[in-house]
C-alpha positions in Angstrom: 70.9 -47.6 5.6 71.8 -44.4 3.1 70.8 -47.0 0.1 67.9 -47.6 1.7 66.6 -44.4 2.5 67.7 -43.4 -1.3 66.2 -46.3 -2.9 62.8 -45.6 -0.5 62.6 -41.8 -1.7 63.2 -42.8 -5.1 60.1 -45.1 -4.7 57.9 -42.2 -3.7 59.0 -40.0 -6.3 57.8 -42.6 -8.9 54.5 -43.2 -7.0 53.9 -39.7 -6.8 54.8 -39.0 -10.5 52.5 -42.1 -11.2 49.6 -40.7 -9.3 49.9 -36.6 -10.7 50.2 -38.5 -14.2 47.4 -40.4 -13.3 45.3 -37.6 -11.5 46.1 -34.9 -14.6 44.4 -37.5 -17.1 41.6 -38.3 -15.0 41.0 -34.3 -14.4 41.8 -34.1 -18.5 38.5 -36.3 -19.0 36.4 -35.1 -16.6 36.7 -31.5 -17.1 36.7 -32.2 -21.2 32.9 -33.1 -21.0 30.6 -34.3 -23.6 30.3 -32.6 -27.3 28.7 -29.9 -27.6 25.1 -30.9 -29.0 24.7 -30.8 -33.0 22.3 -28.2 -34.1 18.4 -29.4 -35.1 16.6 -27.5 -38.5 13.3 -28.4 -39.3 12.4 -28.8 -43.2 10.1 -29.2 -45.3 10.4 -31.8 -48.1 8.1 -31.4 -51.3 7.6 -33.1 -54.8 5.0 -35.2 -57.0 4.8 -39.0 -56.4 7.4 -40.5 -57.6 9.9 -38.2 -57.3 11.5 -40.6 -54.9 11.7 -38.4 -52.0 10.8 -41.1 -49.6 13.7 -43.6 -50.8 16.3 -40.5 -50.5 15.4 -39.9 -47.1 15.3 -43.2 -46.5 18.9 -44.3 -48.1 20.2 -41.1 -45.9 18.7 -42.6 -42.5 20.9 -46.2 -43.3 17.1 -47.8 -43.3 16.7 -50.8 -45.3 15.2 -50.6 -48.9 12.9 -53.4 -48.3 10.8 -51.5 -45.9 10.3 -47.9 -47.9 6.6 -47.4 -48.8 5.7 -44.2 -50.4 4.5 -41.5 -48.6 0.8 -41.0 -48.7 0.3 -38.1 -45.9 3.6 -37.3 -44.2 6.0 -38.4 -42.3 9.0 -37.1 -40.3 12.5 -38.6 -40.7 15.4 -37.3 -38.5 18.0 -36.9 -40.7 21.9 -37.4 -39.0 24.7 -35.3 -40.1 28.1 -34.4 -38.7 27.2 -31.1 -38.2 23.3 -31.3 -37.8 20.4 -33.1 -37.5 17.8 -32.2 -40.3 14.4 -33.2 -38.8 12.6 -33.6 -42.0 8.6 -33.4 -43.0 8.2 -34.9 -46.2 5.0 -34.4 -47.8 3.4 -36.8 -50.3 2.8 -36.1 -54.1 -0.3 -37.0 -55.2 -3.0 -35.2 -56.5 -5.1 -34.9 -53.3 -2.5 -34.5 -51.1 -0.4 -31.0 -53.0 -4.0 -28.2 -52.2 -3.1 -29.5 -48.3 0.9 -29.3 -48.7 0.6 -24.9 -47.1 -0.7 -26.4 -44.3 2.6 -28.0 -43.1 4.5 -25.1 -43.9 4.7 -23.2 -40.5 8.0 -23.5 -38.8 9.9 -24.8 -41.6 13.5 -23.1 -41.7 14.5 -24.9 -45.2 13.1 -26.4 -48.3 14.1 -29.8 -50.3 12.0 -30.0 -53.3 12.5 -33.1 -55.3 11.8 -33.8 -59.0 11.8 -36.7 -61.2 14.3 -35.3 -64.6 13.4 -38.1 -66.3 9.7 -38.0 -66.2 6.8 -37.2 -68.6 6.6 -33.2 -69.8 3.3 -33.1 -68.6 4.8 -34.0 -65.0 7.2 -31.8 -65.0 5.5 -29.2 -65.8 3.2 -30.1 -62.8 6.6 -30.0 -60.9 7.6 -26.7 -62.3 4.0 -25.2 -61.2 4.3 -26.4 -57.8 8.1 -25.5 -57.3 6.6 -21.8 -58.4 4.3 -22.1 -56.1 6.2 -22.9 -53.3 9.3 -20.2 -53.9 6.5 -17.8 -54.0 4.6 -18.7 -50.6 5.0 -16.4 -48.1 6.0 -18.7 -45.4 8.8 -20.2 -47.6 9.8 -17.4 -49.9 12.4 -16.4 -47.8 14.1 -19.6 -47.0 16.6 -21.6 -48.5 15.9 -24.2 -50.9 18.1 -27.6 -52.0 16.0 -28.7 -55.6 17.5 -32.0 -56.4 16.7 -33.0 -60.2 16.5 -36.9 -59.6 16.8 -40.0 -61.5 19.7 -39.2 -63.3 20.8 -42.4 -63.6 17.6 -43.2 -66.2 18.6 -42.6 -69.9 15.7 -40.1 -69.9 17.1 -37.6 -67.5 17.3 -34.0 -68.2 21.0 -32.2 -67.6 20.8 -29.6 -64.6 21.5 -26.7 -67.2 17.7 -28.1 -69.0 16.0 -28.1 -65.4 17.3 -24.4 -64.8 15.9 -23.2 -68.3 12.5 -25.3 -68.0 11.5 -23.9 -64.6 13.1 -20.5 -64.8 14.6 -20.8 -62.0 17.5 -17.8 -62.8 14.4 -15.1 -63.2 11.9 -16.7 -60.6 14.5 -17.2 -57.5 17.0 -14.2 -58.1 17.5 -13.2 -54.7 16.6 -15.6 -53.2 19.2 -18.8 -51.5 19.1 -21.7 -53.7 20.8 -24.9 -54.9 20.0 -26.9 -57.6 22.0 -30.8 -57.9 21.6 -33.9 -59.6 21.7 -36.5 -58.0 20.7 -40.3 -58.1 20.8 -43.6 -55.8 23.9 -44.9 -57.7 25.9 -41.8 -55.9 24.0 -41.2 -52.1 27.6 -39.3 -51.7 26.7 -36.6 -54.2 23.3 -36.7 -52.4 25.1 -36.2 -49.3 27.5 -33.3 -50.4 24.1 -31.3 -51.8 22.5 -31.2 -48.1 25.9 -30.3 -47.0 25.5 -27.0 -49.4 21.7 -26.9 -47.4 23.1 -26.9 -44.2 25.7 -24.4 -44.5 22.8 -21.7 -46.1 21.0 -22.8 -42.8 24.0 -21.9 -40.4 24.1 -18.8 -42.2 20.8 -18.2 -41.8 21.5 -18.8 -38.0 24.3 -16.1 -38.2 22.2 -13.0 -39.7 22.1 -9.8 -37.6 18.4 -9.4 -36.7 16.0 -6.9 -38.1 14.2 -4.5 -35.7 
């Protein structure tokens, strides 16, 4: 009788260690809860035809290369990130389309303004105007930009330090929150790092005390 009355309490102290184990990973879960949600930006994404802002965008969203046709008003592409979500506005290039880019401005909390480095002078001086244009408008001047010289894979490209001296950017943006990268579709990691850089001007942006 004593063995069994030991061998019958020791059997409820392993059931009732199994259930508080049980019971303390079932409260663990619930009271964990889901992630907090990733913070949303809204940008603006600028550049001439060609500048290959739609296959960037595209190559960043994981969609497939067979189905990217260039942008010919805009379009919006939510962009994932660990941190973020980037919901972005891209604009399209072409002639007829730039006098009407302003009026997609309001709201935007960022800029991404791609260029083509490897492209014709005369188009990248059209790309330098329009960059001047935008840093300078009152509803972006203020905000941060990412410029990302493209197609530097193509023999043609200009080196960052050339972009910087062509557009002025040093005199023109001095003050203001800007990144300038190269970047290509051989190395979407390096393309990934740069809107890294973007976000973290965003979240600081996020952090500023307010003015009264």
């Amino acid at each position: 009788r004593e063995k069994w009355e030991w061998g019958g309490n020791k059997l409820l102290q392993l059931v009732c260690e199994t259930w508080e184990q049980r019971s303390g990973c079932f409260r663990a879960l619930c009271c964990k809860g889901p992630p907090p949600p990733r913070p949303e930006y809204d940008l603006v994404c600028i550049g001439l035809s060609g500048s290959g802002k739609t296959t960037l965008l595209s190559q960043l969203c994981s969609e497939s290369p067979e189905n990217i046709v260039s942008t010919t008003g805009f379009s919006i592409k939510a962009v994932p990130f660990q941190n973020a979500i980037l919901n972005v506005k891209e604009l399209g290039g072409a002639d007829n389309i730039r006098k009407y880019w302003s009026r997609y401005y309001q709201g935007s909390q960022g800029v991404i303004f791609v260029l083509d480095s490897a492209s014709s002078e005369d188009d990248l001086e059209t790309a330098r105007n329009e960059l001047h244009s935008a840093l300078q408008h009152p509803q972006l001047c203020t905000l941060p930009f990412l410029i990302l010289a493209n197609h530097q894979d193509k023999p043609a490209a200009r080196s960052v330090q050339e972009i910087k001296k062509y557009f002025e950017l040093e005199p023109l943006a001095r003050g203001k929150r800007w990144i300038l990268k190269p970047c290509s579709l051989d190395d979407m990691e390096a393309v990934k790092d740069s809107f890294s850089l973007l976000i973290n001007l965003l979240e600081e942006r996020d952090f500023e005390p307010s003015r009264m």
